[in-house]
N, CA and C atoms as a LAMMPS dump frame, in Angstrom:
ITEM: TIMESTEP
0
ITEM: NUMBER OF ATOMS
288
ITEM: BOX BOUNDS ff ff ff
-5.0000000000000000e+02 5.0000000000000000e+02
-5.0000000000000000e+02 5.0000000000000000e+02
-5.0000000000000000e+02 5.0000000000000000e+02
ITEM: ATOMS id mol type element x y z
1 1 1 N -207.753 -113.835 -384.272
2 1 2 C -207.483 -113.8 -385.692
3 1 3 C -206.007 -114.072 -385.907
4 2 1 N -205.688 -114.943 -387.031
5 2 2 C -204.276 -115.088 -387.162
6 2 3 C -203.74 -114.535 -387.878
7 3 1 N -201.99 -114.151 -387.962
8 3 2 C -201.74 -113.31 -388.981
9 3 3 C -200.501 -113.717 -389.268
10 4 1 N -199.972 -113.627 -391.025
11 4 2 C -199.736 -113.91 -391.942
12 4 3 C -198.084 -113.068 -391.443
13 5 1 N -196.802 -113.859 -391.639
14 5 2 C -195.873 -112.956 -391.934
15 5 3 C -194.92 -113.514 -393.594
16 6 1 N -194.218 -112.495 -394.157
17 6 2 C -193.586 -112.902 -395.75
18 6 3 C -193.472 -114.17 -395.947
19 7 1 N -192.711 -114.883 -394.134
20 7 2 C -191.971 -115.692 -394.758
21 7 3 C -192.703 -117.158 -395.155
22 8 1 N -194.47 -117.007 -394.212
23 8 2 C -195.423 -117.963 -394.254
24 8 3 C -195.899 -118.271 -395.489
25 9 1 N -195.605 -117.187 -396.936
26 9 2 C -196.032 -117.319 -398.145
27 9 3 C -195.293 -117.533 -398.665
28 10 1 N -193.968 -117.762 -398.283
29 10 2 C -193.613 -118.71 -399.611
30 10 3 C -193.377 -119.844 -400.458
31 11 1 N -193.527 -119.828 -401.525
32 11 2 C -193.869 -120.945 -402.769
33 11 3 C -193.259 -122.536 -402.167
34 12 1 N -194.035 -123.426 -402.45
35 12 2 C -192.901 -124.302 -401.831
36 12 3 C -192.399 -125.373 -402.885
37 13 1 N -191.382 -124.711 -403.774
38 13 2 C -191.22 -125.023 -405.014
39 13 3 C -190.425 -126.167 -404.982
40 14 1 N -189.85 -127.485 -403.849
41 14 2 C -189.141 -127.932 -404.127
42 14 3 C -190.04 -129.214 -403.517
43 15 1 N -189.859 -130.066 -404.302
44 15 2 C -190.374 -131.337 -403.397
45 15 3 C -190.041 -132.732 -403.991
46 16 1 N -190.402 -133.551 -402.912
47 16 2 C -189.948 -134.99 -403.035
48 16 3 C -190.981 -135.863 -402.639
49 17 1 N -190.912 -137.449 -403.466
50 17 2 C -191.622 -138.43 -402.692
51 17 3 C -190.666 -139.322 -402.189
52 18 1 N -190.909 -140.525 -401.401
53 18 2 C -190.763 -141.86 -401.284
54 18 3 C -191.429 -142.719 -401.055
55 19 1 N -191.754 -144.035 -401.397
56 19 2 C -192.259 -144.836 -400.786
57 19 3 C -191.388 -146.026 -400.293
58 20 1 N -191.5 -146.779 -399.057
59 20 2 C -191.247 -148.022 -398.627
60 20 3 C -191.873 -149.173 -398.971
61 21 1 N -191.612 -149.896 -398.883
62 21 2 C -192.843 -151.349 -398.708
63 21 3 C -191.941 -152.04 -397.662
64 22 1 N -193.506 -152.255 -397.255
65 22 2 C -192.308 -153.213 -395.719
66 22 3 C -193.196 -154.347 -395.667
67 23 1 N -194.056 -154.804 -396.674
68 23 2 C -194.08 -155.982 -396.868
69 23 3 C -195.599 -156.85 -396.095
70 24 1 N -196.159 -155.463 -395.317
71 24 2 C -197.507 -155.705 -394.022
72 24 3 C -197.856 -154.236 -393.777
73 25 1 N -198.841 -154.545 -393.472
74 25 2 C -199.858 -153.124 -392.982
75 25 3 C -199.21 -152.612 -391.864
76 26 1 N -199.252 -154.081 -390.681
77 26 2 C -198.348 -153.832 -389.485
78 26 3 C -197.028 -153.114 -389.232
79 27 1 N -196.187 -154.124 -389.995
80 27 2 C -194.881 -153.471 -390.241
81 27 3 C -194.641 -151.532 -390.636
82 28 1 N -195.802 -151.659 -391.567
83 28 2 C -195.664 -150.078 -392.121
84 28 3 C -196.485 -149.288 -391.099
85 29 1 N -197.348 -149.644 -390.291
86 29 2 C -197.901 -148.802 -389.522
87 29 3 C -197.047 -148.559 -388.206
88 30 1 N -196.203 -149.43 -387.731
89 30 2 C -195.628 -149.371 -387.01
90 30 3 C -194.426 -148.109 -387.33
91 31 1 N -193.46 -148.008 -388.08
92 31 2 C -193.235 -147.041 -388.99
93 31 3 C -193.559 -145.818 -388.943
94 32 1 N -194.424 -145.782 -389.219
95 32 2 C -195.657 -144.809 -389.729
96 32 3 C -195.677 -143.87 -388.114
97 33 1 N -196.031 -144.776 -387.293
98 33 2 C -196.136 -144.122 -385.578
99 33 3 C -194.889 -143.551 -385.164
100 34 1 N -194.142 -144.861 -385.211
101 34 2 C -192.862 -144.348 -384.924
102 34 3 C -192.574 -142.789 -385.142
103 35 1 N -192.462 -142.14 -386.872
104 35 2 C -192.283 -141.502 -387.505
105 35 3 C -192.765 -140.407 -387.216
106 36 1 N -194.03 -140 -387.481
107 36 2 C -195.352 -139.433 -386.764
108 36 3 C -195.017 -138.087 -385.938
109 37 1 N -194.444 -138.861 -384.768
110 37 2 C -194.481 -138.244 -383.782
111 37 3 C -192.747 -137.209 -383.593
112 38 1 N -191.836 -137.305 -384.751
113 38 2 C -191.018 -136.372 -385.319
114 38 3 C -191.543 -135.571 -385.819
115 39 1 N -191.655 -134.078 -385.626
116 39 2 C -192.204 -132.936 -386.639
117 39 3 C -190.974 -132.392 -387.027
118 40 1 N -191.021 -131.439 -387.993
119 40 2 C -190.35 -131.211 -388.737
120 40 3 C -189.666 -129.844 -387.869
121 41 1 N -188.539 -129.786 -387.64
122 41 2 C -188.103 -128.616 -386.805
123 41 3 C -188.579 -127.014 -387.111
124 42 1 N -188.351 -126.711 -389.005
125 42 2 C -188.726 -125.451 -389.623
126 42 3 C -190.294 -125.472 -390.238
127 43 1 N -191.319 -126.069 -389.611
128 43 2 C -192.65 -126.556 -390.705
129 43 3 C -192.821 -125.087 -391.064
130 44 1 N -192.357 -123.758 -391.133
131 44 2 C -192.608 -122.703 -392.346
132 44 3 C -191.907 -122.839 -393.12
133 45 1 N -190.369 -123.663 -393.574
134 45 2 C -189.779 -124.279 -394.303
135 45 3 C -189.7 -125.125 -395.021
136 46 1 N -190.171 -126.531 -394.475
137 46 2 C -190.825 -127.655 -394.625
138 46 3 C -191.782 -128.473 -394.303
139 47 1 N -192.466 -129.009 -395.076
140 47 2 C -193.884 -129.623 -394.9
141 47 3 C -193.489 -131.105 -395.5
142 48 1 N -194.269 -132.096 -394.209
143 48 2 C -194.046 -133.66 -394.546
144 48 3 C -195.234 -134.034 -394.517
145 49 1 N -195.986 -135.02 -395.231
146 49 2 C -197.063 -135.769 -395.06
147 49 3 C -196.802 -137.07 -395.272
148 50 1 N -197.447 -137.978 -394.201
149 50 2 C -197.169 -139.413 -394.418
150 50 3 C -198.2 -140.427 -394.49
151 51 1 N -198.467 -141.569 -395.46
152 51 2 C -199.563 -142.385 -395.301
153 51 3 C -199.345 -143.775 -395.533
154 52 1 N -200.022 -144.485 -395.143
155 52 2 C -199.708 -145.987 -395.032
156 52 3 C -201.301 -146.57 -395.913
157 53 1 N -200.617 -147.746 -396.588
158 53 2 C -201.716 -148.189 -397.74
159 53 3 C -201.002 -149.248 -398.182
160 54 1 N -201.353 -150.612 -397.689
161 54 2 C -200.828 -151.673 -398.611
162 54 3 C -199.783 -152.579 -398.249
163 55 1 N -199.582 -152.177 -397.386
164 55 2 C -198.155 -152.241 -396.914
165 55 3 C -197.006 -151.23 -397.042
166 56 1 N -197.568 -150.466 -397.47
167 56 2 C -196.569 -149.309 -397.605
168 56 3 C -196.517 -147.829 -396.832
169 57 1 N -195.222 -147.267 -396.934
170 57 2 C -195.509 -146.383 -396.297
171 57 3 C -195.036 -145.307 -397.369
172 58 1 N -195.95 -144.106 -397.595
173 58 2 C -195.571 -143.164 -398.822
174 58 3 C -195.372 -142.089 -397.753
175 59 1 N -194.246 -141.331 -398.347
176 59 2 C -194.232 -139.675 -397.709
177 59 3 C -193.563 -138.532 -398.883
178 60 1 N -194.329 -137.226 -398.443
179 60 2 C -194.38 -136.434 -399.849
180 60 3 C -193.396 -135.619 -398.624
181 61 1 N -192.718 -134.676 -399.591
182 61 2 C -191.894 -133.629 -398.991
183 61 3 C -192.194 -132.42 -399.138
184 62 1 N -192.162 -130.887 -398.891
185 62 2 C -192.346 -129.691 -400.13
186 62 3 C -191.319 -128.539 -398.987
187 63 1 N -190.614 -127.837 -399.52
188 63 2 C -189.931 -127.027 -398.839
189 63 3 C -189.6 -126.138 -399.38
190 64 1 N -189.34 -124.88 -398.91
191 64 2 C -188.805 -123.119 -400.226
192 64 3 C -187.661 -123.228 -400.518
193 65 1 N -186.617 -123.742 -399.526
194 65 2 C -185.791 -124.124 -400.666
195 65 3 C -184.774 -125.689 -400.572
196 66 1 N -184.1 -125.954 -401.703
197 66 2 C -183.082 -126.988 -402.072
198 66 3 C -182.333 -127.581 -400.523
199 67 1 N -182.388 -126.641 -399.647
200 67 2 C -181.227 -127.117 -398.555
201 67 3 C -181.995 -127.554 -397.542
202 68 1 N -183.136 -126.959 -397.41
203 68 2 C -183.843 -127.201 -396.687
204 68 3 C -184.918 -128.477 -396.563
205 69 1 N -185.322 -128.938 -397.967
206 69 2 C -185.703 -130.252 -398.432
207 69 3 C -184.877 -131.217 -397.843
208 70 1 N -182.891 -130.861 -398.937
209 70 2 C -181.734 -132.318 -398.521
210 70 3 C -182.099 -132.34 -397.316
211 71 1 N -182.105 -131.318 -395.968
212 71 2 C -182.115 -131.764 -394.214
213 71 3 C -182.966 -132.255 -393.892
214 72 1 N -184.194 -132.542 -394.139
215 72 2 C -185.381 -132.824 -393.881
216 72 3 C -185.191 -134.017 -394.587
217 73 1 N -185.235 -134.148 -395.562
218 73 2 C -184.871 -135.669 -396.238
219 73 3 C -184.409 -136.344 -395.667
220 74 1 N -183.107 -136.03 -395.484
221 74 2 C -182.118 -136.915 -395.228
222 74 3 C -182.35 -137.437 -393.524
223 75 1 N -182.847 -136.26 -392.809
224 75 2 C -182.56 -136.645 -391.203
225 75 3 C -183.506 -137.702 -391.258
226 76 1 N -184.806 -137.717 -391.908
227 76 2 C -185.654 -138.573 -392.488
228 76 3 C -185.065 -139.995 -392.184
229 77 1 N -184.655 -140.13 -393.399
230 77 2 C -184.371 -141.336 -393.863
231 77 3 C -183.41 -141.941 -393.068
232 78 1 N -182.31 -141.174 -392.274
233 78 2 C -181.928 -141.748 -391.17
234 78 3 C -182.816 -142.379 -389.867
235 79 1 N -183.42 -141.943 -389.934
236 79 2 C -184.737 -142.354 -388.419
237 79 3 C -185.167 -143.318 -389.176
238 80 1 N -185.658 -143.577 -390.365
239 80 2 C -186.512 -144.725 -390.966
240 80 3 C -185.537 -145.753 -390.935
241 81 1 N -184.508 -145.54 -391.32
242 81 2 C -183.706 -146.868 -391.306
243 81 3 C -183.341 -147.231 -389.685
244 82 1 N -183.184 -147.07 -389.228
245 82 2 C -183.303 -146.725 -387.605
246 82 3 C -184.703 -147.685 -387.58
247 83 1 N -185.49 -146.838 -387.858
248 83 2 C -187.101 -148.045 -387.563
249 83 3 C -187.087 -149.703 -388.426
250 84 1 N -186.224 -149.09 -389.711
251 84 2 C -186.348 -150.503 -390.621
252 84 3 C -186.174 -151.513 -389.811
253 85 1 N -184.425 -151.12 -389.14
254 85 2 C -183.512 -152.242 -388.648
255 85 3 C -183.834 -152.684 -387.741
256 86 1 N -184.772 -151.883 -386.812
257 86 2 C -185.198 -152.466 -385.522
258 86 3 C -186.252 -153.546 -385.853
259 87 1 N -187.604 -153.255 -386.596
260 87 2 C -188.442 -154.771 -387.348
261 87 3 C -187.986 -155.584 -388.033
262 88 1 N -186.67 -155.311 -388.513
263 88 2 C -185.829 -156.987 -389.355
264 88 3 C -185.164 -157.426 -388.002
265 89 1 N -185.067 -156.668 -387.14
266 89 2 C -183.858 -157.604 -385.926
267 89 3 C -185.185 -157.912 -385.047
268 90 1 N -185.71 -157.887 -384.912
269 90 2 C -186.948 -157.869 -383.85
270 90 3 C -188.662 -157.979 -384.267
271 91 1 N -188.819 -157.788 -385.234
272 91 2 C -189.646 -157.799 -385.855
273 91 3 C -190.988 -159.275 -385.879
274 92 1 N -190.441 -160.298 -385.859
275 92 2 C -190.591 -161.816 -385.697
276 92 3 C -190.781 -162.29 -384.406
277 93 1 N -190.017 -161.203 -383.143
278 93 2 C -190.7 -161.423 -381.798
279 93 3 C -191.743 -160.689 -381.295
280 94 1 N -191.993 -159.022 -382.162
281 94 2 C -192.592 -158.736 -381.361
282 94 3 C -194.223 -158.802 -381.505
283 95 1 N -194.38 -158.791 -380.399
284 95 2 C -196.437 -158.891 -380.431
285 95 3 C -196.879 -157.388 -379.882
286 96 1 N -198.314 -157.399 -380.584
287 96 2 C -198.663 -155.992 -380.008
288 96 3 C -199.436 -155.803 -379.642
């Protein structure tokens, strides 16, 4: 049986979206894997969900509080651009 401590209930009043378009299913799934396999260091803090549709890649954020969202965000969006730059420099050679 599992059990519940304060800090597992609380509200997760702060949240964010983004979406990318990267222009291919491929491109964004690639992304998407990449990404994936980063979890979130505090997940009783913060919660990420990510999905790919269209070419795009959407991700929702939700965290208890303000500071804890910006770090998670942000370390985010550093790794994605990190993934961007590697499929615009390379992207055109690689096969999979």
């Amino acid at each position: 049986m599992a059990s519940t401590t304060p800090h597992s209930q609380q509200p997760w009043e702060f949240s964010c979206d983004m979406e990318m378009d990267f222009g291919s299913e491929e491109n964004a799934s690639i992304v998407y894997a990449a990404l994936a396999v980063d979890k979130e260091l505090q997940p009783d803090k913060v919660k990420r969900g990510m999905s790919v549709s269209d070419g795009k890649l959407s991700v929702h954020f939700e965290a208890t509080e303000a500071r804890f969202l910006r770090a998670s965000f942000s370390a985010f969006v550093d790794v994605l651009t990190l993934a961007t730059k590697t499929i615009e420099e390379f992207g055109q050679e690689m096969k999979l």
